[in-house]
C-alpha positions, 0 to 999 in steps of 0.5 A, a space after each residue: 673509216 680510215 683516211 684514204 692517206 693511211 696505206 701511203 703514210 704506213 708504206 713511207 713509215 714502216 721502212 723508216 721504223 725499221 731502219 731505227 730498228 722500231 716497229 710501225 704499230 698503228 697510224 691514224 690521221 686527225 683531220 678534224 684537228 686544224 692543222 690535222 695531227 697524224 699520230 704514228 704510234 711506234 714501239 722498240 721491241 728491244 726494250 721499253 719505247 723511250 723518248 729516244 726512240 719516239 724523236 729518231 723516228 719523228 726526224 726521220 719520218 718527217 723528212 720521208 713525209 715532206 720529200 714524198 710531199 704527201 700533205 699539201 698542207 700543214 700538220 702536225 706529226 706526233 709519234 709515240 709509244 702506243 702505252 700498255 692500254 692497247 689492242 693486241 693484233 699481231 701473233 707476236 703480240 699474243 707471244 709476247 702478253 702471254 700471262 697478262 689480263 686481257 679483256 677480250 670482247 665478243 660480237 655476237 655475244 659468246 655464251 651470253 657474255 659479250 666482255 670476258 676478262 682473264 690471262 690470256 693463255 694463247 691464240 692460235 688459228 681458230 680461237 683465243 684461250 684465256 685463264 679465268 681462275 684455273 678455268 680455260 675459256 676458249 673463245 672462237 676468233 670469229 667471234 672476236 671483235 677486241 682483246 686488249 691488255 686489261 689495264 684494271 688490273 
């Protein structure tokens, strides 16, 4: 379960991203850590995420952290790109990976198969099309619980 702090943190975040000209991808907030690390992953989506772009967003966020004094305590902020291994969420995510291998995971299993591999084709309302060798699977979105980029390959 997500921490209770997670919308506040993503609602002070996403307006700072977006003044850099970033985009908010994900945030999760460790607090088994001592001091707790928040990581907010962060992506550019003009071209490859670079350092750069991880320390603006970093300075600029912790000064919007800080003044909306939403930690009474220490942490520690980590921004970063969210790396190629990632899950694809958004519709323009899908637009973007189209022709990449993904790995789309299916609960309850779909036709007997609960993991399918092969380069995502397109999502639209209702299902996910993915390319296994010439053949389209179409899987519903119902039954999907995870697609991500499949980095084995």
């Amino acid at each position: 379960m997500a921490h209770p702090l997670i919308p506040k943190i993503i609602d002070l975040a996403t307006p700072v991203a977006e003044e850099l000209g970033l985009e908010l991808v994900g945030v999760v907030f460790h607090t088994n850590q001592s001091p707790p690390v928040l990581r907010v992953d962060i992506r550019n989506p003009q071209q490859d995420t670079g350092l750069n772009d991880c320390e603006k967003m970093s300075r600029a966020l912790e000064t919007s952290l800080d003044a909306a004094e939403i930690f009474p305590d220490a942490y520690v902020l980590e921004v970063s790109s969210p790396g190629i291994s990632r899950q694809l969420v958004t519709d323009r995510e899908f637009i973007s990976f189209k022709g990449f291998p993904v790995i789309i995971s299916t609960s309850p299993p779909y036709e007997g198969q609960q993991e399918w591999t092969g380069q995502l084709i397109r999502r639209d309302e209702t299902a996910v099309y993915l390319n296994q060798k010439g053949r389209v699977v179409e899987i519903q979105r119902s039954q999907i619980t995870r697609v991500q980029l499949d980095e084995r390959r």
